[in-house]
DOMARKE-203543 format. One record per residue (C-alpha): residue number from 1; residue in one letter; z, y, x. Coordinates in steps of 0.001 Angstrom, whole numbers. Last residue first. Layout:
marfi	torkol	Z	Y	X
NUM	A	Z	Y	X
...
This chain:
marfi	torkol	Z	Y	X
308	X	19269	25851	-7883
307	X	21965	23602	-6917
306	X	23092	21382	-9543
305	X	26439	19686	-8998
304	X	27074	16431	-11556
303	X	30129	15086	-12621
302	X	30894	17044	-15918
301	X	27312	15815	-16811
300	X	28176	12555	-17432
299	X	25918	9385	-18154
298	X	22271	10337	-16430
297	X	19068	9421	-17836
296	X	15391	8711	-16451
295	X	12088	7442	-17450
294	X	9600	4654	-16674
293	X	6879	2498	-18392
292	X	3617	927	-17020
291	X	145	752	-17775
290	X	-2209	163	-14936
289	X	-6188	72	-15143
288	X	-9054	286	-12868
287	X	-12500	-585	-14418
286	X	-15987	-1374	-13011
285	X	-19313	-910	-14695
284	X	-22060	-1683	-14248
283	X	-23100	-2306	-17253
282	X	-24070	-5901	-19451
281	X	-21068	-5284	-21357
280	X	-18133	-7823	-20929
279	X	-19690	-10055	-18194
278	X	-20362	-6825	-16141
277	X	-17748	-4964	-16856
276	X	-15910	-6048	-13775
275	X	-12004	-5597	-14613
274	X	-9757	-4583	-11627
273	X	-5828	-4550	-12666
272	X	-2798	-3054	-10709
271	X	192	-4186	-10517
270	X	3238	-2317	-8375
269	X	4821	-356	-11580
268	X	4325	-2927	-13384
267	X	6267	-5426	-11349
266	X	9250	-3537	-12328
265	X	9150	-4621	-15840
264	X	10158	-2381	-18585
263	X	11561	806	-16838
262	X	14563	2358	-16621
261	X	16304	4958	-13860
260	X	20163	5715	-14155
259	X	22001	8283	-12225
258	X	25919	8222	-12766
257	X	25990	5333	-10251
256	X	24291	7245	-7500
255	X	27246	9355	-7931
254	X	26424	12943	-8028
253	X	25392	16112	-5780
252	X	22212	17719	-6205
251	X	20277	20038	-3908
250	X	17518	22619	-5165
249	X	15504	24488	-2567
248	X	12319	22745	-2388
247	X	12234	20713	-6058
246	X	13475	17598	-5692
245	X	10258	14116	-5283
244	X	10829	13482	-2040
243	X	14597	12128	-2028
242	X	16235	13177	1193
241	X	20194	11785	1131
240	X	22905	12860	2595
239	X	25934	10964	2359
238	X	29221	12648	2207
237	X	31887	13446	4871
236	X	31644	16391	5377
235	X	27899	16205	5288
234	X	26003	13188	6080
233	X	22637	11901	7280
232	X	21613	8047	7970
231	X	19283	7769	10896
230	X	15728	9429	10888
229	X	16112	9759	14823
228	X	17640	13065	15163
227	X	18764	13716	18309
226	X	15761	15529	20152
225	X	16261	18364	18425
224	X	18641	19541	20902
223	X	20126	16634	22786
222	X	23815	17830	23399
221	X	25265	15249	21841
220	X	24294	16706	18354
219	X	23332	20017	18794
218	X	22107	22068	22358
217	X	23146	25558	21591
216	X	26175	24956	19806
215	X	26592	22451	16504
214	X	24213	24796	14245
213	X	25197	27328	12200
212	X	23081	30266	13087
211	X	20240	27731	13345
210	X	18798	26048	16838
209	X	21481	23641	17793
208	X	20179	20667	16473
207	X	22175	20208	13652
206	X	20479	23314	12369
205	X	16936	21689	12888
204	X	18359	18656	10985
203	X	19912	20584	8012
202	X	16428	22803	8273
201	X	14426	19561	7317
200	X	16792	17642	4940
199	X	16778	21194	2981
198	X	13311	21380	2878
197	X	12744	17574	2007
196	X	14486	17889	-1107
195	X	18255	16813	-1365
194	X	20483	14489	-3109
193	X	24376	14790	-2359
192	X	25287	11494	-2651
191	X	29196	10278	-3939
190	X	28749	6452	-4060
189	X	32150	5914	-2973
188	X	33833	8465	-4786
187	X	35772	10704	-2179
186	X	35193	14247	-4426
185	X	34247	12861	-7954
184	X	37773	13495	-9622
183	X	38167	16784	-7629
182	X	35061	17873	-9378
181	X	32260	19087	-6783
180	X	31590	22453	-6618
179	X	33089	22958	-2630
178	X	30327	20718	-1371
177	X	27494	21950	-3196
176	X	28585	25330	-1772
175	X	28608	23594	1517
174	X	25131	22649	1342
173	X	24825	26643	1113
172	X	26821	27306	4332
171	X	25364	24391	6437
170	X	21790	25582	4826
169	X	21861	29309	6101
168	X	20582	29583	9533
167	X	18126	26316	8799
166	X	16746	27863	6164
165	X	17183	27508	2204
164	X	15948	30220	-271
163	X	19243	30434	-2630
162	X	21031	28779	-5105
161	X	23364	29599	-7871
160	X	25302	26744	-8252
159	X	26012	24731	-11727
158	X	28598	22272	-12471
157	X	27047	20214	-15307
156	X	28568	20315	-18709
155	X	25730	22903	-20229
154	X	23244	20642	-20135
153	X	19841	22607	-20019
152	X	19540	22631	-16127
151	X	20509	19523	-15478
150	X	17655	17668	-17940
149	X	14907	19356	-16198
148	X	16357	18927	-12658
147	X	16776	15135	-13373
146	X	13889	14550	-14650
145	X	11655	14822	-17515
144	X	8555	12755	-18097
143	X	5368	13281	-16828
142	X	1831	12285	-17170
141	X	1132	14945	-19507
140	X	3131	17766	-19324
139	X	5482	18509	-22016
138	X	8123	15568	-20936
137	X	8596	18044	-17516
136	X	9043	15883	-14122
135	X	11485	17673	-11500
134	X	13519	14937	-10279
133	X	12339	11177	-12006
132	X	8689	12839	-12564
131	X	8369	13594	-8772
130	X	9123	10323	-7440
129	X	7300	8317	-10848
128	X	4123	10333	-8974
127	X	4536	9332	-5694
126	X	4985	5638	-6842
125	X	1827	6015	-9266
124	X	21	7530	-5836
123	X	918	4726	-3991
122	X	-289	2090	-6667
121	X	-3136	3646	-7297
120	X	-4176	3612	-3298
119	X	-3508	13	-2679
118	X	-6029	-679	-5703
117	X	-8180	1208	-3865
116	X	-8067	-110	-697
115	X	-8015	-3407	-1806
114	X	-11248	-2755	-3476
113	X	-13010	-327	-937
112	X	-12074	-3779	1451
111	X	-14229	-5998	-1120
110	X	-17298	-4152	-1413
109	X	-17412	-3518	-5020
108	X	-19325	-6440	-7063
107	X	-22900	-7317	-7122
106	X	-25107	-8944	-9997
105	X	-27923	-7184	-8292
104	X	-27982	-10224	-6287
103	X	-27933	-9215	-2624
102	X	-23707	-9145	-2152
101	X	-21539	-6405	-2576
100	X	-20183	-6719	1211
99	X	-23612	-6063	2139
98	X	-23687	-2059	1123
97	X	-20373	-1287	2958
96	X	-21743	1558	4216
95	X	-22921	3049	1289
94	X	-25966	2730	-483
93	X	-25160	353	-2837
92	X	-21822	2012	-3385
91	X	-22692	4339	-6620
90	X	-24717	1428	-8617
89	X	-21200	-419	-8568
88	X	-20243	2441	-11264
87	X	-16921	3384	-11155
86	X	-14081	3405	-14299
85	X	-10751	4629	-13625
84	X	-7448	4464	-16586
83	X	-4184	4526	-15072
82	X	-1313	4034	-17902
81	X	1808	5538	-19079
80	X	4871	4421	-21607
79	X	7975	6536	-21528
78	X	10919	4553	-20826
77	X	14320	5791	-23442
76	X	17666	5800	-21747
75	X	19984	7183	-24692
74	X	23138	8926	-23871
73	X	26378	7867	-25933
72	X	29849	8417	-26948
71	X	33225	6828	-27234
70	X	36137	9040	-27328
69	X	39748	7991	-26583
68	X	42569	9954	-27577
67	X	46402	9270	-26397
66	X	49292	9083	-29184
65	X	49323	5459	-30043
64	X	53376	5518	-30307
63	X	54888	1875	-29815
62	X	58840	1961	-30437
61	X	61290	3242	-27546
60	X	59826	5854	-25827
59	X	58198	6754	-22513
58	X	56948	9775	-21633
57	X	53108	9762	-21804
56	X	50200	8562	-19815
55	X	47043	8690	-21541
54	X	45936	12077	-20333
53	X	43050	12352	-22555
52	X	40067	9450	-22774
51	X	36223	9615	-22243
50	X	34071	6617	-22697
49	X	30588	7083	-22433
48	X	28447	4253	-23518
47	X	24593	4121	-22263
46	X	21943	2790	-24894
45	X	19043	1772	-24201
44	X	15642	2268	-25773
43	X	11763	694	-26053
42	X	11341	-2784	-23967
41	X	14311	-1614	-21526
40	X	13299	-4640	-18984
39	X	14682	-2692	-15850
38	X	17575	-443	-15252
37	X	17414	1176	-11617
36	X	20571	3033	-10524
35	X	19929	5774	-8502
34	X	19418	5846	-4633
33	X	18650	2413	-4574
32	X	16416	2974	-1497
31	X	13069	2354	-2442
30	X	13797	3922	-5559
29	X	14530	7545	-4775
28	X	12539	7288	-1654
27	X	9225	6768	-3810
26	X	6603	7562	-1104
25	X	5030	10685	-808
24	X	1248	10037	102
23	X	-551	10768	3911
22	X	-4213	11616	2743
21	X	-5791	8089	2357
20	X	-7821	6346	5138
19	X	-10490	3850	4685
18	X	-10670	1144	7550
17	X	-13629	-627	9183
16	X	-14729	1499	11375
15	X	-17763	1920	10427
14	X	-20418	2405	13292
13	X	-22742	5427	14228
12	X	-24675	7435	11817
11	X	-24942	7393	8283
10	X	-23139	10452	7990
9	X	-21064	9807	4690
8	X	-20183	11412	961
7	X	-19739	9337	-1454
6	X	-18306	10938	-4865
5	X	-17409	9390	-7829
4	X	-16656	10970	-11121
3	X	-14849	8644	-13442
2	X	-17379	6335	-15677
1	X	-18009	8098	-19141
């Protein structure tokens, strides 16, 4: 059963020559190393914890192995997934793009819907990996859980009871995040506090000026709104970063480094294949398809903030 296709167009006046997509998230948490990205995991890995007690001790005169040290282990396991489309060249031939397909009835797609289209699955596999790495659920299909998921069932992680975030309240709430963290993780390099585009949003407008909180009436350098420039963000001290796929009012704070994302290849996530059925089957017929693995894990919860 081909996947429903439907054209719908004026016929009048001239094509432009471009098909446009509904804006699409884009996969911020990846793009820009926000987590660390394990590739070729062909079915499981294995990430070592190490924990130790206070290993420094009075001094003595003979060796004395008192200390502990306790090796254990989170498994980083890729789900696999696939894209599956089939359309029916019969569908285009009277479409605007008619003469791209050729005048045999051997035809293919018209070459730009193609690159288009396999443009398209690729975008909306990266927004879709974006939303599965923070808030994806392993029951649904399609997904597998994320961050969110994982945080709020692991007792270890430093929880904060959240609130509806607006720009009069967000400095005092991202400052909640702030106070949670673990004195060992406070100053870490990598330290991120992760948040969802609602909070990046009224952080900005309240660095403006314009919330309860904000930096006097006229923000940052006295420019109002006008300041922001989608530069790098930061809260006492610590990066801020926007990652599109959190939930709207949750923030996270962690080391990038304690974040791990796998996958098989990475070029899977990016290839898409178009088979013509024609030479296969005598149809029609023409298939999409993209298989591809992902998943997420994190090593300790002890050093993770979850605001929800």
């Amino acid at each position: 059963m081909a996947t429903t296709t439907s054209i719908t167009t004026t016929y009048a006046g001239e094509f432009a020559g471009k098909y446009i997509a509904a804006a699409l998230l884009s996969g911020t948490t990846l793009d820009n190393g926000l987590v660390e990205i394990k590739p070729n995991v062909k079915f499981k890995e294995v990430i070592k914890k190490v924990a130790t007690d206070n290993i420094v001790k009075n001094a003595a005169c003979d060796f004395d192995p008192t200390s502990t040290l306790t090796l254990t282990e989170r498994i980083l396991q890729p789900e696999e997934f696939q894209v599956n489309l089939q359309l029916c060249k019969k569908d285009f031939r009277s479409d605007w793009e008619a003469v791209q397909m050729g005048y045999s009835v051997y035809d293919n797609l018209p070459p730009s819907f193609t690159d288009f289209l396999l443009a398209h699955v690729a975008e909306k596999v990266a927004q879709r990996i974006e939303t599965n790495i923070w808030q994806g659920a392993n029951a649904t299909a399609g997904q597998f859980d994320g961050f969110t998921t994982l945080f709020a069932a692991d007792g270890d992680v430093v929880d904060v009871t959240g609130t509806s975030i607006t720009a009069a309240n967000v400095i005092t709430e991202m400052g909640k995040v702030v106070d949670a963290i673990p004195s060992a993780l406070y100053g870490k390099e990598d330290l991120t506090i992760y948040v969802s585009q609602k909070v990046a949003k009224a952080y900005v407008r309240a660095l403006g000026g314009f919330g309860a909180s904000g930096l006097g009436a006229n923000g940052v350098d006295n420019k109002g709104t006008m300041w922001y420039g989608q530069g790098d963000l930061y809260f006492d001290g610590i990066r801020v970063a926007m990652v599109n796929g959190m939930p709207a009012d949750d923030m996270v704070a962690a080391q990038s480094s304690n974040l791990y994302f796998g996958t098989g290849l990475l070029s899977d996530s990016n290839e898409v294949k178009v088979l013509d059925m024609g030479d296969l089957d005598g149809s029609q017929n023409v298939r999409v398809i993209m298989r591809f693995t992902a998943g997420i894990q994190y090593g300790f919860g002890s050093e993770v903030v979850y605001y929800s």
